[in-house]
C-alpha atoms as one frame of an Amber mdcrd trajectory, in Angstrom:
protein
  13.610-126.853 -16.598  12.675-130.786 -16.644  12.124-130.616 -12.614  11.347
-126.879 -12.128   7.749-126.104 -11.675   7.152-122.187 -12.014   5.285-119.885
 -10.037   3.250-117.291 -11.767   0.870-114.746 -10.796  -2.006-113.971 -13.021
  -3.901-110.603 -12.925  -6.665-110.276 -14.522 -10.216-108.077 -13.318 -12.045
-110.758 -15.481 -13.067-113.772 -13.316 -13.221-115.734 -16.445 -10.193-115.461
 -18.005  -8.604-115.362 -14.447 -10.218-119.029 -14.016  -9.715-119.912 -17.909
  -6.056-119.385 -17.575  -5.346-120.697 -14.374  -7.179-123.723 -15.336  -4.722
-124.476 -18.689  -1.599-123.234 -16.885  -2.291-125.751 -13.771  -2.831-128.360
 -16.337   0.545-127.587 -17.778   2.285-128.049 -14.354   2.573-124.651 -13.429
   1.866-122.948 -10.034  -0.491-120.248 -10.492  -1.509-117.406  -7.944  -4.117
-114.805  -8.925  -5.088-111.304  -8.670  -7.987-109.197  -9.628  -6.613-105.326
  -9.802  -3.336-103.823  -9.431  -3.881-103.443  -5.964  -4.252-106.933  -5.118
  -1.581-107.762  -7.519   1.060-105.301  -5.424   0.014-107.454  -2.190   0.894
-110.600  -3.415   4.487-109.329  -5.462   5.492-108.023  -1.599   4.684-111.867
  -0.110   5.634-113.346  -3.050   8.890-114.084  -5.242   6.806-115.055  -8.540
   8.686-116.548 -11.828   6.604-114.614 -13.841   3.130-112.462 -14.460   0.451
-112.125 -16.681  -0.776-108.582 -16.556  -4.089-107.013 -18.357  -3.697-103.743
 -19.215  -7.137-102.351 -18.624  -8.407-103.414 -15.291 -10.559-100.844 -12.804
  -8.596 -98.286 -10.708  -4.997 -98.529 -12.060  -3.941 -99.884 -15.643  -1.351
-102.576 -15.557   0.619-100.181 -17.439   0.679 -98.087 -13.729   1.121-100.826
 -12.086   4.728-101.851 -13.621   5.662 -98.158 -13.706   4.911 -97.990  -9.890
   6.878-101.401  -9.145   9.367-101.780 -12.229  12.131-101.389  -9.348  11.232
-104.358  -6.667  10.080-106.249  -9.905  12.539-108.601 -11.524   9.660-110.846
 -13.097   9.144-111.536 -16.287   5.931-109.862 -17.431   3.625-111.264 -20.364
   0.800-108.616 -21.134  -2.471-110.179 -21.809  -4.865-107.467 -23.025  -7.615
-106.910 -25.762  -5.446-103.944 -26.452  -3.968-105.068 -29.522  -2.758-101.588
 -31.732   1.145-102.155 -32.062   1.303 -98.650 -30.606  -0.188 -99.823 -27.505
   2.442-103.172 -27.675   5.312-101.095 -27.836   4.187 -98.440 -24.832   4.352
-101.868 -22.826   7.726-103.070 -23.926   8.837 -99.308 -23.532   8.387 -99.301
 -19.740   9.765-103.032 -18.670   6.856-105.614 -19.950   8.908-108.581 -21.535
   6.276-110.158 -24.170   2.643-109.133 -25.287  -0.165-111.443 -26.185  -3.304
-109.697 -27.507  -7.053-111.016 -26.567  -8.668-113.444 -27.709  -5.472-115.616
 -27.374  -4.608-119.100 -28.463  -3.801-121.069 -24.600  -0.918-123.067 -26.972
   0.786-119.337 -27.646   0.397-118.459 -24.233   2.190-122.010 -23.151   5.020
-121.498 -25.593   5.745-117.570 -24.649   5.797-118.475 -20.775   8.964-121.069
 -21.622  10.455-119.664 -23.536  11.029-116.257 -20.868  11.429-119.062 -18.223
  14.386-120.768 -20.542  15.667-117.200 -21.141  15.455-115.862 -17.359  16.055
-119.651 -15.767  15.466-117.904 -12.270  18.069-118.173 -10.423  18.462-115.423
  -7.967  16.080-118.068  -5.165  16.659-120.546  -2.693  14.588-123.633  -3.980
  16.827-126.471  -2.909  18.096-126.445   1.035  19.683-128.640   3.064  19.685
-128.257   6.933  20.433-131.075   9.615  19.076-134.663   8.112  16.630-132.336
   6.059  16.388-131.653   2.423  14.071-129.441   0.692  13.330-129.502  -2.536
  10.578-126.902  -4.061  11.235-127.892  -7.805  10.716-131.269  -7.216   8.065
-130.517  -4.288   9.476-133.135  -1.988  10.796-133.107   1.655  13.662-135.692
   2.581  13.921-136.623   6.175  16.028-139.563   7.627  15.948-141.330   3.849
  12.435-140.778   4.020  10.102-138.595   1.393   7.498-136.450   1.852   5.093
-134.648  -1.459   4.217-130.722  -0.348   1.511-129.447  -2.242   1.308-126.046
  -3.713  -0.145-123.953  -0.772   3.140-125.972   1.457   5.097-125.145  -1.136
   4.125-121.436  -1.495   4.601-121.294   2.802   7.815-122.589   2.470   9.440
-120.861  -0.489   8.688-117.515   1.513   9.718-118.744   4.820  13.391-120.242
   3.535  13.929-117.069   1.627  13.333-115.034   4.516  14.948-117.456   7.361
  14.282-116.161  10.880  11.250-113.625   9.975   7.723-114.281  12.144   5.155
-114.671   9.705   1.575-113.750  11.379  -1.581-115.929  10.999  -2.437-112.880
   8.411   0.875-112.745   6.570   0.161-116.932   5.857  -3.030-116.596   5.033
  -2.506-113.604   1.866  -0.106-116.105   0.676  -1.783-119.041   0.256  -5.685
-116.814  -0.284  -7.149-118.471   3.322  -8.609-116.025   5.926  -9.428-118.988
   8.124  -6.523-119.065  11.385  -7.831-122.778  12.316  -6.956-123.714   8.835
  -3.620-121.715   8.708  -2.679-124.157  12.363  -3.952-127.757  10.302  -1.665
-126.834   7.368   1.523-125.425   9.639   1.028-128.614  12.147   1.000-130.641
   8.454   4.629-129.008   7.180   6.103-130.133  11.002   5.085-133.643  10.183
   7.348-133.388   7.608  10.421-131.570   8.323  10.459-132.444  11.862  11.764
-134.891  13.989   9.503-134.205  16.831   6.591-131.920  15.462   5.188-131.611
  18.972   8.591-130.359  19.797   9.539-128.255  16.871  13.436-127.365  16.535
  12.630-125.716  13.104   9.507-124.687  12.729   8.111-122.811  15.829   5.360
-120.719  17.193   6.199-117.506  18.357   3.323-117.154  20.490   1.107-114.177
  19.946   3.206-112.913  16.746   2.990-115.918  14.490   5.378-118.724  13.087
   8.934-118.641  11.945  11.554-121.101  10.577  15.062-121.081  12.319  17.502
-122.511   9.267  21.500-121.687   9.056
């Protein structure tokens, strides 16, 4: 897993332990997304392929416990359970219905760290397209790097989280909207700098796209064989 850098979706109602563990996962190289309720949590699994998720348990509206039951079948993440919940009758109720690890609150970040790889190690994720090679182009979502003509170019997380969607689902218009639950931006101008930014880099002529194009009044989509 030397070059594979996981994407992971945190839900948590608490803004501070949202922040607290996004904060020491980041620093551990991993890509973190976050949600504060099941709802918002069932949004981002439908844009989203993640690695793995952190789930509370008791969170406003529906439990975390719901929200696997409701989604166990389009699910095939990982899930850690991160709850104050900590009665080994309550631990077992979440391995019952599909949860893959629990980790009781307060938590040691260390613990956390070491459960997350070893799942990865176990689960290896294999089932997505991260490396693609079309034309002179080569992408490269482990590594985060575009090659183009001998040339390389670093994507960041939100290019990286466009991307991964986009080559998984070659040939589908994704609207303004659609990009901007993704990557958490409500802001179209800023959707357009970021898109024009990913044609700089996998184009040869990004005011000319062959790739990358806008399918005006619907959105973007990426034309790959």
């Amino acid at each position: 897993m030397d070059d594979f850098i996981a994407h992971i979706l945190v839900v948590d109602d608490d803004h501070g332990i949202r922040s607290l563990v996004k904060k020491y996962l980041n620093e551990n190289n991993f890509l973190i997304s976050t949600a504060e309720n099941a709802e918002d949590a069932k949004k981002k699994i439908e844009l989203i392929k993640f690695d793995l998720i952190i789930l509370d348990i008791m969170m406003p509206g529906k439990s975390g416990l719901e929200f696997i039951q409701e989604n166990i079948k389009r699910l095939e993440t990982p899930i850690i359970l991160l709850t104050a919940k900590g009665e080994p009758s309550d631990r077992i109720e979440g391995l019952e219905i599909g949860a893959d690890d629990y980790l009781p609150k307060p938590f040691e970040p260390k613990e956390l760290i070491l459960r997350i790889k070893n799942i990865l190690n176990k689960t290896k994720k294999i089932n997505q397209k991260r490396v693609i090679e079309f034309d002179n182009i080569k992408i490269d979502l482990n590594k985060l790097i575009v090659l183009k003509n001998n040339r390389e170019f670093k994507i960041n997380s939100t290019e990286k989280i466009i991307l991964e969607r986009m080559i998984n689902n070659p040939g589908k218009i994704f609207s303004r909207e659609n990009i901007g639950t993704l990557i958490n931006l409500d802001k179209e101008r800023s959707i357009d700098v970021i898109i024009t930014r990913l044609r700089k880099k996998i184009e040869d002529d990004p005011k000319n796209p062959k790739f990358l194009q806008t399918m005006r009044g619907a959105g973007y989509v990426l034309w790959i064989k």
